[in-house]
C-alpha positions in Angstrom: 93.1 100.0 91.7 91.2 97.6 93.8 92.4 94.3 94.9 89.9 91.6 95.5 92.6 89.5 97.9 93.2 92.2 100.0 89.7 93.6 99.7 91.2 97.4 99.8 90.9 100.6 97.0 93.4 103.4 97.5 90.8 106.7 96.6 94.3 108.9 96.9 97.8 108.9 97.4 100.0 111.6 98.5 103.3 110.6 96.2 104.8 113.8 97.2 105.0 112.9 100.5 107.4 110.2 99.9 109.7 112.4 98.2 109.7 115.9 101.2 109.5 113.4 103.8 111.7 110.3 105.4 109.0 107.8 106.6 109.6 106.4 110.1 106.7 104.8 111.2 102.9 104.3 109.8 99.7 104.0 111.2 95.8 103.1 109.9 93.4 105.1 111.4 89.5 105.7 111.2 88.1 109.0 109.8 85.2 110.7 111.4 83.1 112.1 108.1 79.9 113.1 107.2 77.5 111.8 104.5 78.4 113.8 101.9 81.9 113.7 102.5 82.3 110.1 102.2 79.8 110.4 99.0 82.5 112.4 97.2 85.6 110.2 98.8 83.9 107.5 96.8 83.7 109.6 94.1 87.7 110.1 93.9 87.2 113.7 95.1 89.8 113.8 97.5 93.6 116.2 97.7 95.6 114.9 100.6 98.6 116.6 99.2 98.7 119.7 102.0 97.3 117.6 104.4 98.8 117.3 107.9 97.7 115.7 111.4 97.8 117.8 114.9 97.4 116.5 118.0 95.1 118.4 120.6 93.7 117.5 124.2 94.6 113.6 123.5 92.9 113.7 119.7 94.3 113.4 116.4 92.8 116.0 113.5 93.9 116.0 110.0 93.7 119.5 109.1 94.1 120.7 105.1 92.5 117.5 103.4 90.6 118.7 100.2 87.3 116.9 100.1 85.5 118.0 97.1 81.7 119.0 97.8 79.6 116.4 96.8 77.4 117.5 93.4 74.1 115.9 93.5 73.3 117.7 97.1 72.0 120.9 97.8 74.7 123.5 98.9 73.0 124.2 102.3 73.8 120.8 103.2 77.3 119.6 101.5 80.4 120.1 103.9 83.1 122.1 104.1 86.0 121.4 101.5 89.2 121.6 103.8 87.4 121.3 107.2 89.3 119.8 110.5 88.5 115.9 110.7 89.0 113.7 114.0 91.1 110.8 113.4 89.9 107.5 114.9 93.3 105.8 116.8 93.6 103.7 119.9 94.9 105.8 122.6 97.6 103.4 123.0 99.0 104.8 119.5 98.0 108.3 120.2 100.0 108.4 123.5 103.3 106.4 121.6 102.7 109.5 118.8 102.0 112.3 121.5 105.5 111.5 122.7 107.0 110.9 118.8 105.5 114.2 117.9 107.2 116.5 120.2 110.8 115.3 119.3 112.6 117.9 117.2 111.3 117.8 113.3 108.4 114.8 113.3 105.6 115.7 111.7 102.2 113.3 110.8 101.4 113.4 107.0 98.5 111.5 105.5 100.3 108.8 103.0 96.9 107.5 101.4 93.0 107.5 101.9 91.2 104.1 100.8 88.3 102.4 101.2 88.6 99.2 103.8 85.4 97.0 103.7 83.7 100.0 103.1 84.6 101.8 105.3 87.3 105.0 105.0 90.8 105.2 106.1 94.0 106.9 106.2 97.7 105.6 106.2 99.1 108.4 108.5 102.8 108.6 108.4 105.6 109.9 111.1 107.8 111.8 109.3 110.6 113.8 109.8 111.9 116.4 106.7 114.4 115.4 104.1 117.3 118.3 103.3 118.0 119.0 100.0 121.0 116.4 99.3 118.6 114.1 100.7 116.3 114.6 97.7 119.0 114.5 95.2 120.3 111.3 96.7 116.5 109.7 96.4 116.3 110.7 92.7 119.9 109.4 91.8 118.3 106.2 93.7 115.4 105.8 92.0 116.9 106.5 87.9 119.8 104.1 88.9 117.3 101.7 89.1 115.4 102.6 86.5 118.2 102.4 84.3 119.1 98.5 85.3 116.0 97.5 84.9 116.0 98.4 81.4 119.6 97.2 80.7 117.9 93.8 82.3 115.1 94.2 80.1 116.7 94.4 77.0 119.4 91.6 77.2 116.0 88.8 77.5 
C-alpha cells in the first residue's frame, strides 16, 4: 500500500471505526515509541481496533493499541503489547480537542497508523457514536452504491 507521490504507507486501519463512529474532525499526530515497538509497527504488527485516546494534565495518550512484541529481541527487553503511548500534538490542537472532548458523546479514535518519511503516525479521529438506524442507514448507503456501479459496469 505505499504511494511513492505521497511518500506515505498505511501499517493499519481501523475500518470498524468508520462504521460505530460519525467522523467529525481528524488530526495527524506524532507517536512517542520505543525501539522495538516501531521494529514490529514496520513489521505490520499493529491492532488499533480497541484503541482509544484520553486526555490527561494537557497530554494526549492512546490507550488499548496492540503492538505485537517484536520477535528477534530478547523478552527482557521487548515492550509491553497494549501499553499507554503519549501522542505528539501542538498544544494549540490539544487545547481546541480538550474543549471538543468534554461535549456530550465525543470520543478520539485512532483511524490509521502509517509510516510518514519514516517516521510513525496516527490519523486520530473526533468522533461521536452512531445509533443503530444510523448503521442501517450507512449499509443501505454503501450496497446502493454498490449496486449502480455494477448496473454502470455492465451496460459498457
Amino acid at each position: 500500500m505505499a504511494d511513492p507521490s505521497s511518500g506515505y504507507k498505511v501499517i493499519s486501519d481501523n475500518r470498524q471505526a468508520r462504521y460505530h463512529y460519525e467522523i467529525l474532525e481528524s488530526y495527524e499526530a506524532g507517536i512517542a515509541l520505543t525501539g522495538t515497538e516501531v521494529k514490529s509497527i514496520r513489521a505490520g504488527k499493529v491492532n488499533l481496533r480497541d484503541g482509544f485516546a484520553q486526555i490527561r494534565d494537557g497530554e494526549v495518550w492512546l490507550h488499548n493499541v496492540h503492538i505485537s512484541p517484536h520477535s528477534g529481541t530478547n523478552p527482557a527487553y521487548n515492550h509491553e503489547p497494549r501499553r499507554s503511548r503519549k501522542l505528539l500534538l501542538h498544544g494549540y490542537e490539544i487545547r481546541k480537542l480538550i474543549g471538543k472532548v468534554e461535549q456530550k458523546g465525543l470520543t478520539l479514535v485512532p483511524l490509521k497508523m502509517y509510516l510518514k518519511r519514516g517516521m510513525v503516525k496516527v490519523n486520530l479521529a473526533l468522533v461521536r457514536g452512531k445509533k443503530l438506524h444510523d448503521k442501517r442507514e450507512t449499509l443501505k448507503r454503501k450496497q446502493a452504491k454498490r449496486e449502480i456501479e455494477r448496473a454502470l459496469k455492465g451496460n459498457y
